[in-house]
N, C-alpha and C positions, 0 to 999 in steps of 0.2 A: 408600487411606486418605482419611478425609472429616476437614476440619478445621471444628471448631464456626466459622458465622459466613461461612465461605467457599462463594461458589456460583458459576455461571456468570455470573451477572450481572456479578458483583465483579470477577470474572476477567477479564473482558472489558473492563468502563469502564475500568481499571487499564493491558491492554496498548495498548488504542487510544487511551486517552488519555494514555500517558506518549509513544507514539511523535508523535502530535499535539502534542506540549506540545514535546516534543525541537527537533521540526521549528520549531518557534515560537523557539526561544532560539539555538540556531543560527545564525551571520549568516549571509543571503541572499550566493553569490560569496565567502563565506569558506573555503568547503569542495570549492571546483572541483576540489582537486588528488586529493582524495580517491576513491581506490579500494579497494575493502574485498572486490572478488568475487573469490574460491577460483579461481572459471573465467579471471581476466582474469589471474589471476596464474604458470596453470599453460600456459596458452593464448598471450596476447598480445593477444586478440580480445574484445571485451565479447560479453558474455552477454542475454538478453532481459530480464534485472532490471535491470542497469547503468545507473545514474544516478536509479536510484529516489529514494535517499537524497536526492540535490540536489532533483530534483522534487518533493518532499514540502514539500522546505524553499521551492524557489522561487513552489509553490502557496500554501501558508501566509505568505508573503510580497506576496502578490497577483502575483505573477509567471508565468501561465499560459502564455504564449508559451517567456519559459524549460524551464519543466516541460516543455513541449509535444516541442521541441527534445532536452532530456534526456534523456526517456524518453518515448513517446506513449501507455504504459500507465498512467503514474503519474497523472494525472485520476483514473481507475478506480478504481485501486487506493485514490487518498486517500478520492474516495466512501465506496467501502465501508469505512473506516475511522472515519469523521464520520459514518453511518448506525449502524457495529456502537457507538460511542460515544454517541449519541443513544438509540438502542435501551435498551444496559445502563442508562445513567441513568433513564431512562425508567419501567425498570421495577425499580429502587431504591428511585426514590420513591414507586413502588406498594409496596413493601414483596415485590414477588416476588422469588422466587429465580432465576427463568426467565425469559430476552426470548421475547417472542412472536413463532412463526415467521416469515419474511417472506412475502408473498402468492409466489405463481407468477410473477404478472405482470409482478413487479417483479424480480424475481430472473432471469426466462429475460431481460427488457431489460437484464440487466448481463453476466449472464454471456455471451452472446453477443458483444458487440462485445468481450470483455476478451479472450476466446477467441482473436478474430480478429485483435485488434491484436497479443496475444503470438505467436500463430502467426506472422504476418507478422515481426516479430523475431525471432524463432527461425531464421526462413528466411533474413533478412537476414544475420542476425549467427553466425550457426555453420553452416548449411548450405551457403550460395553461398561461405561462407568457405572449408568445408573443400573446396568442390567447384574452388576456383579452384588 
């Protein structure tokens, strides 16, 4: 079902930038205690998303070294957040409905190293776990 008015663009500025804006009002070290992963609760062991939350917030707070420490994907991941949110805007106030693809070039440089950071988390954090 298509709602008059709503498109991919809308769709987008809306989720990336409520999660940006969240990350923004949140206080930086407010939210240390917080755990909210399914896997850390069934488990004991964080997961390769675990501390995303914080690092969104500690980025948005100029806090990189935090973030870094947090999560070493969360950089990444806020990127592509603060891109897909530029983008939809972008092309809002073109009046299009559609963001315009991203090149190759730009897209194989991100996905690559996100790949490999989370891979490496994955291995860290559930693999050598279960393996020990």
């Amino acid at each position: 079902m298509k709602w008059p008015g709503v498109n991919e663009a809308s769709i987008t500025a809306v989720v990336t930038g409520g999660a940006l804006m969240v990350s923004a009002i949140l206080p930086h070290g407010g939210v240390n205690g917080l755990k909210l992963c399914p896997w850390y609760y069934l488990s004991g062991y964080p997961c390769p998303f675990c501390g995303m939350t914080r690092g969104f917030i500690a980025i948005t707070h100029f806090d990189l070294q935090s973030a870094m420490e947090l999560n070493p994907g969360s950089p990444l991941i806020y990127g592509a957040f603060a891109y897909m949110m530029w983008a939809s805007v972008s092309a809002l106030r073109k009046g299009e409905s559609e963001m315009k693809p991203l090149s190759k070039i730009l897209y194989i440089s991100w996905l690559v190293p996100t790949l490999a950071v989370f891979s490496l988390m994955f291995y860290q954090r559930i693999v050598r776990v279960l393996l020990l």
